[in-house]
N, C-alpha and C positions, 0 to 999 in steps of 0.2 A: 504494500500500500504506500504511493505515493504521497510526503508531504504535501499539502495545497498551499499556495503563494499565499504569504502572509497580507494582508491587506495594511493597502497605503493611500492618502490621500495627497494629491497637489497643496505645497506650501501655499497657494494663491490660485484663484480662480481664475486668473488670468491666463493661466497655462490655457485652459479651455477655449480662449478666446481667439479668435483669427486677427493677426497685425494689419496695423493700419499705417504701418511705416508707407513714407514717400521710398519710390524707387530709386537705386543711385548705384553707387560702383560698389557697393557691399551688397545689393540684391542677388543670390545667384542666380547662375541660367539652371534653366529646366531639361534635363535630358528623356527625351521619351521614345520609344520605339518606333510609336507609329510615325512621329516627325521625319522619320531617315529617310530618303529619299534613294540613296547610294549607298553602296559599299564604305564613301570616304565618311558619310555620316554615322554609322554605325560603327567604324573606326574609334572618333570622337566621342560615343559612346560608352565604347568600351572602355577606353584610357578615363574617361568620367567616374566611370565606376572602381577603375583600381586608385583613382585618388582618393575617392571616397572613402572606400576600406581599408587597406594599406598605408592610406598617406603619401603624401608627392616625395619623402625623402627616400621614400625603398622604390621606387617605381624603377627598377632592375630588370635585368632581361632574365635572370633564375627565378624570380617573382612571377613570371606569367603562368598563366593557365590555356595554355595551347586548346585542350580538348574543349573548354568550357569556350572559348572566344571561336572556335570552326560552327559549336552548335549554336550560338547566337549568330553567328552571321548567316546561316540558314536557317534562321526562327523557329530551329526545334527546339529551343526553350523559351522561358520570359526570362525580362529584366530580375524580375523576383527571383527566378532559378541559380541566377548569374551570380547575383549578390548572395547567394545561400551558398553556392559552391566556393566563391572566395571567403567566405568567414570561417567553413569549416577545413579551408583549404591548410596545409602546414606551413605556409608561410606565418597563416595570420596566427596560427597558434604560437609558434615559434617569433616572431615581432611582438606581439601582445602579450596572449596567454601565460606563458611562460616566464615573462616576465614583470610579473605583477601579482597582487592579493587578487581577489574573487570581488573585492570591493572595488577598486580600479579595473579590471579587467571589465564588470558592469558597467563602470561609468563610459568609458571609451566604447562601449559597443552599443549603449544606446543612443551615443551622438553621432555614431557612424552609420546603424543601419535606421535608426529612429528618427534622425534628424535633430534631437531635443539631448539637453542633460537631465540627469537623475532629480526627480523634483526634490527629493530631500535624501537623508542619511536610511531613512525608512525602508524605499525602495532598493538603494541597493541591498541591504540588509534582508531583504526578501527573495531578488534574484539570485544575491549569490547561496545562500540557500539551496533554489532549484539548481545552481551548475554547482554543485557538492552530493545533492540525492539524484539525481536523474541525469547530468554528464553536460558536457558541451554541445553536442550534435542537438541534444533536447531543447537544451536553453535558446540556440539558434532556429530550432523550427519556431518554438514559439514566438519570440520577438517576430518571427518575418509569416505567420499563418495569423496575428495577432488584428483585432478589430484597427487596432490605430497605426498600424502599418498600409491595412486596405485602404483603410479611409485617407492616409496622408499622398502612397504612393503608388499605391494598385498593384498591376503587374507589371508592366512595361516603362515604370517612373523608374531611375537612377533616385535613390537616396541623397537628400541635401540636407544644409541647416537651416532648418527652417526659420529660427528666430537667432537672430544676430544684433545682439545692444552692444556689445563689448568684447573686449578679447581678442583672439589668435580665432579663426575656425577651425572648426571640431578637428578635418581632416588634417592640420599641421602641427598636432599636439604629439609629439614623439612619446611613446609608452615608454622608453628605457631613460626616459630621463626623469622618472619617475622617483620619489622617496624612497618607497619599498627596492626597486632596483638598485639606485646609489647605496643606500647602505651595506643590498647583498655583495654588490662589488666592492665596498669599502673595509671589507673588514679587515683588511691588514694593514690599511691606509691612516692615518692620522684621524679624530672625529672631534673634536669639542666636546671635554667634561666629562668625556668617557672615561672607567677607572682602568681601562688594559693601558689607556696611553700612558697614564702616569707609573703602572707596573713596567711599562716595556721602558720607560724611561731610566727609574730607580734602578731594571738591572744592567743596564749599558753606563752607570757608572761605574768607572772602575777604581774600585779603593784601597787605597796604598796602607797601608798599616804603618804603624808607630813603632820605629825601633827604640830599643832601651838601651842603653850603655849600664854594663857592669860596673860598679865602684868600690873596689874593695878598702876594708874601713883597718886592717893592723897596721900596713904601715903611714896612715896620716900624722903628721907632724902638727902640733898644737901652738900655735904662735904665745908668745909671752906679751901676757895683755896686760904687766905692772907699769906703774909711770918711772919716767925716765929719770936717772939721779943727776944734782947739779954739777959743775964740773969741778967743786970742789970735793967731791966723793960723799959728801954729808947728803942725807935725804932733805928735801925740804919741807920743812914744818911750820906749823902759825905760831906766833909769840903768843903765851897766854900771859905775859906781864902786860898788855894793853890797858888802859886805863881810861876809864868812861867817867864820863861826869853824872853825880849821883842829885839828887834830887829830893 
């Protein structure tokens, strides 16, 4: 028996709501299937979608999906199918996955195939859930067979960000530059406050010990500490015939 997604709700009701932004050089373009006219738009298509998923920095030639782009350019799949084979693809497990919590690795995927971020700590906290009881391949049907997937981009829509106030877009946010990552590669690296540093410090001093000198005490010689006699050979002494005036 399957866990059920734990229920969450939108920090703001505004999530729900359709933008009413003016259009400008941060609107994206729309990539849709039925648009393509040719081969060359359906090209720009595809390169659409591996930005989206991937991200424009890995966009590599060992990154491609040969079989998945011959059956899109003979539309024996949908855009949906495209975008379900590259998330489960090893790239993106091995770029992302792999490199991240189940908390991050949610957030990055529903601004990749959802277009949107995590309304709050809630939802991830629910998702990563299901890719812990039911696996990756599960987690990725559902986000892309999900109500608000159909309703945002059908079958034939390329994934975008739908809402853009602020920031980098979704698609140029490197997952390895992540917290969780840096520190797994840090850990031999110097950190702030950490107590190994101050341990790997303490043992690279190296401390020279305190030699003692022996002093052996039979034959020391004792100086003569009596006062000196005058040159007439007499010691000298105070007169006690002194004579005080009495009173």
């Amino acid at each position: 028996m399957s866990i059920p997604l734990l229920e969450y709700q939108p920090s703001s009701q505004n999530q729900r709501v359709a933008g009413y932004e003016v259009p400008g050089e941060d609107t994206p373009y729309i990539y849709r299937l039925e648009d393509c006219a040719d081969l060359t738009d359906i090209e720009q298509l595809i390169w659409a979608a591996y930005r989206q998923v991937f991200s424009e920095h890995v966009i590599l030639k060992s990154s491609r999906q040969v079989n998945l782009e011959s059956q899109l350019r003979n539309r024996a799949i949908t855009v949906r199918d495209f975008i379900r084979g590259l998330a489960k693809s090893d790239t993106y497990r091995r770029l992302v996955v792999e490199t991240n919590s189940n908390y991050r690795v949610v957030e990055l995927t529903l601004k990749r195939l959802l277009g949107r971020a995590p309304y709050n700590k809630d939802e991830e906290l629910a998702w990563s859930i299901k890719i812990a009881t039911l696996g990756w391949d599960t987690f990725i049907d559902t986000l892309l067979d999900s109500e608000e997937y159909d309703r945002s981009f059908g079958d034939n829509t390329v994934p975008y960000q739908r809402r853009r106030f602020k920031d980098r877009p979704f698609n140029l946010v490197t997952p390895r530059y992540g917290d969780y990552w840096r520190d797994k590669l840090e850990t031999d690296r110097y950190k702030w406050g950490a107590v190994a540093n101050f341990m790997d410090m303490a043992r690279s001093i190296k401390i020279k010990p305190t030699e003692f000198t022996v002093v052996k005490t039979d034959d020391i010689q004792i100086p003569d500490m009596t006062r000196e006699t005058v040159a007439s050979g007499t010691a000298a002494s105070i007169s006690s015939s002194s004579s005080f005036p009495l009173r």
